[in-house]
N, C-alpha and C positions, 0 to 999 in steps of 0.2 A: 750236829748231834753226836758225832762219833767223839769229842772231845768229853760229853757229858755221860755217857751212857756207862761208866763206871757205876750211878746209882743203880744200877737194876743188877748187878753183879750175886750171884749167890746168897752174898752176905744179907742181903736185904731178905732171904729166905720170901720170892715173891713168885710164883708161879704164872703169874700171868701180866701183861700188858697195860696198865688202865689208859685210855683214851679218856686225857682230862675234856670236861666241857666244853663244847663250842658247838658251832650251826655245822650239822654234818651236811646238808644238803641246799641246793638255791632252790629259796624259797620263791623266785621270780621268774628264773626260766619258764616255766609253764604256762603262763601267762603272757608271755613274747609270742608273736608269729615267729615261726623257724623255718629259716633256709638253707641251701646246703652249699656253700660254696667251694669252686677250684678256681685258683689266683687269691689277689692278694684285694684286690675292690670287685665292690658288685653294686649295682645301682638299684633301686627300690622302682617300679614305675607306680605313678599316682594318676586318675581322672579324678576333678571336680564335678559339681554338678553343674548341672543344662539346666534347663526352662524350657517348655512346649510353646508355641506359637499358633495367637488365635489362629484358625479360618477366616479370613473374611471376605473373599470373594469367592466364587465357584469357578473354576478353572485355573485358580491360579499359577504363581512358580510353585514349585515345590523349595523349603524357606533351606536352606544349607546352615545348620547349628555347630560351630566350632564346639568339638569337646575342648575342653582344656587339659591337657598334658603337662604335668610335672614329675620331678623327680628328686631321689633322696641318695647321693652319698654313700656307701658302707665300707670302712676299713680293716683290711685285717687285721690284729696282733697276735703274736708270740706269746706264750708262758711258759716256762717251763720249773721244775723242782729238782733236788737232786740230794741226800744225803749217801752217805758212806757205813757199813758196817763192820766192823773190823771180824777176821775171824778168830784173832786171838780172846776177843771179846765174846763171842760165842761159848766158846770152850768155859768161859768162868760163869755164864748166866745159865740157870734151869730154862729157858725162854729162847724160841728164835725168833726177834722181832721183825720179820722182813716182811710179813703180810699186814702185822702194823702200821709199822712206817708207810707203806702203799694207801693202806685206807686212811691216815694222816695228808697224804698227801693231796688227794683227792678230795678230800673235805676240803683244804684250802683250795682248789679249785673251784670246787663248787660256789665258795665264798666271793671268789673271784668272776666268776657268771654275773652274781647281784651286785657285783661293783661297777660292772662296765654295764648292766641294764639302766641302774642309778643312773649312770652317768649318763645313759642317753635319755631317761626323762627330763632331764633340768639343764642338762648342757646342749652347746653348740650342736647342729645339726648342718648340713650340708647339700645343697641345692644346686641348680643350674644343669646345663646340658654336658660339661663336665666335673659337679660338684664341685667347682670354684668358688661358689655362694655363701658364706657363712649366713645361717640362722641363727638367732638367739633366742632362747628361748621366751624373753621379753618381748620379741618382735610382734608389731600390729598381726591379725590373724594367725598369731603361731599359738602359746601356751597363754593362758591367763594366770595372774596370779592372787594370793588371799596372803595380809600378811597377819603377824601372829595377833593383832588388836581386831582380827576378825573382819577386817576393812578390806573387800573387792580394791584391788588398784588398777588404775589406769591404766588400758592396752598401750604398750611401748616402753611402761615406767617399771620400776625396779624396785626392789624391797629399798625398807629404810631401816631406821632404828625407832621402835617403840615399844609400849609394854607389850613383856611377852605373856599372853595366857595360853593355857592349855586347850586338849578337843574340846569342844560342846557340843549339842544337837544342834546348835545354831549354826555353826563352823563347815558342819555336813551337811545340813542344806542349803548353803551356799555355795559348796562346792558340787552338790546335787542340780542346781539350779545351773552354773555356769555350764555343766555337761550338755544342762537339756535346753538351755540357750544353742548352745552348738551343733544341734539338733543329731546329737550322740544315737542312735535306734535304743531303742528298749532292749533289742535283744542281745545285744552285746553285753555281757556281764564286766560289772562295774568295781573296781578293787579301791581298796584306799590304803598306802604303803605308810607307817609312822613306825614309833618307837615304843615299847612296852609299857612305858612310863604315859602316855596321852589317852591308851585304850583305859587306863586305869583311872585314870582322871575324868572319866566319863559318867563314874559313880558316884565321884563328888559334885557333878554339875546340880545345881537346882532346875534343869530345863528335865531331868532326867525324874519323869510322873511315874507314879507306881507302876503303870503298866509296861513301864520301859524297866523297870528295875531291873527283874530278872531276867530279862533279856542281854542286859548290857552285861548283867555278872556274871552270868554263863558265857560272855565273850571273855570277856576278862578272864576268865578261868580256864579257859580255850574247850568249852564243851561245845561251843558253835562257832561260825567264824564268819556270819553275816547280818548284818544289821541296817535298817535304814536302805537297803538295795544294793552296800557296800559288801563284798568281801572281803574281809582285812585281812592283812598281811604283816604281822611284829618284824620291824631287823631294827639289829644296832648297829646296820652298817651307816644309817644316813648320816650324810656331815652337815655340820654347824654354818649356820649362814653366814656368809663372809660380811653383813651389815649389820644384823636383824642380832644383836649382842643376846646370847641365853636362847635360840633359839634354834631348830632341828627344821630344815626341807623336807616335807610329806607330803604327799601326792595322792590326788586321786585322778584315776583314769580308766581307761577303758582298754577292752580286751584289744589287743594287735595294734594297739597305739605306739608301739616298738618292736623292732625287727632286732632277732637273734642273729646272726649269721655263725656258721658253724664251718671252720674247715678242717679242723681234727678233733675228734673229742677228746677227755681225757687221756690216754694211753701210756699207761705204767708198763716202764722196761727194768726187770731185774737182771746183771750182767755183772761178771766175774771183773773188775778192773787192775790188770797187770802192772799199772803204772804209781798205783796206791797198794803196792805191798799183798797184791792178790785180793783185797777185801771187796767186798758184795755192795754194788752201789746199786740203790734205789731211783730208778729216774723216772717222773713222769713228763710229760710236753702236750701243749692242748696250742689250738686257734681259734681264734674266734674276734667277732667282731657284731658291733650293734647302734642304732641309730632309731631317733625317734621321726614317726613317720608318719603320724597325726597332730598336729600340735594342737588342736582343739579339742582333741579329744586325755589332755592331760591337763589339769590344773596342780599346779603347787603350792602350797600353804606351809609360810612358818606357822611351828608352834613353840610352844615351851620346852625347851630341852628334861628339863628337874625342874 
């Protein structure tokens, strides 16, 4: 930035900053369980469920039920940001941008929070007594998937290539249905992640009967954000499926169906640097790391990109 920042110079007669468009904040963090970590791995512990065992004799053993024990994985990573502000640069702008660039920077962190959540709903997960295990999220018992012709596919099988449609009410109760196959509690509040472009297309469905109309348009207009049992969630961060040609990875899932791990949060350092001519370097640095840690309690569904 320090190469471009002549635009804001006097001449432009600008008093203030704009912070062009973009997701100032992650949208997905909140809906992670959060933990705190020191080092660099942490492991997730997971219990299955038991089964009770008739009576049927009086006196008998008392019956010894193996819980099941497993476990999940968690790695650290690194982030960090850094521009430069010259101070001869100062001197020529009405403007000091240094508390800008700080909240600039932080916004791309934040964006970075829902990259690496993304990534733990639909990617690799990691198991075993030292997370040596690779999970996929195709794996028998792990994630289910839907792909965009609305067709449930096979546990262990993998998106293809066919036609892509959009959300429908049919789309979300199917993925309504694979949750409660999984026997998901009620009380877990249930989200559904896609792209701006599929909640919209929800008005064009003909499944969608007068009494959903307005309901769905008020989603769409963001005056509510829950529908069908779903709380939706817009990003343009999801990527294009590497098979499913014209189509976006969207997810529905359930609360703590992903683990945040936290080992520094954002933390912005402003500091004089001697080595750059004296100028004012903006630095932020974060850790973090996340991993999904229900896999039934997540379904992924292509849809239509556009």
């Amino acid at each position: 930035m320090s190469f471009q920042i002549t635009t804001a110079f006097v001449s432009q007669f600008k008093a203030n900053i704009l912070l062009l468009s973009q997701q100032m904040v992650s949208l997905i963090r909140q809906v992670a369980r959060m933990e705190d970590v020191t080092g660099d791995t942490m492991f997730v512990e997971r219990i299955s469920a038991t089964s009770a065992q008739l009576i049927s004799s009086r006196h008998g053993d008392t019956p010894q039920i193996d819980t099941p024990h497993s476990r999940r994985k968690l790695t650290m990573a690194d982030y960090n940001w850094a521009d430069l502000i010259d101070n001869v640069d100062k001197l020529k702008m009405l403007i000091d941008p240094q508390s800008t660039y700080a909240q600039n920077a932080v916004m791309a962190f934040n964006r970075t929070i829902d990259e690496v959540l993304i990534t733990a709903l639909g990617g690799n997960a990691f198991g075993g007594h030292t997370g040596g295990t690779t999970i996929a999220n195709i794996a028998v018992g792990e994630c289910r998937l839907v792909g965009s012709d609305g067709v449930i596919i096979a546990a262990g099988s993998n998106f293809t290539d066919t036609t892509e449609t959009p959300l429908t009410i049919a789309k979300l109760l199917t993925c309504k249905q694979l949750l409660d196959d999984a026997v998901i509690d009620d009380s877990r509040q249930r989200y559904f992640l896609c792209n701006p472009f599929n909640i919209n297309q929800l008005l064009n469905t003909t499944e969608v009967k007068s009494a959903d109309f307005n309901t769905v348009k008020a989603l769409a207009m963001g005056q509510i954000d829950t529908f069908m049992g779903f709380k939706f969630i817009k990003s343009t961060l999801l990527s294009a499926d590497g098979t499913d040609t014209g189509a976006t990875n969207c997810y529905a899932f359930a609360q703590d169906a992903i683990v945040l791990a936290i080992s520094k949060e954002p933390t912005v350092r402003v500091s004089e640097r001697d080595d750059k001519n004296y100028s004012t370097q903006v630095y932020v640095e974060m850790s973090i790391g996340a991993t999904r840690v229900e896999g039934p309690a997540v379904v992924e569904i292509n849809l239509k990109t556009t």
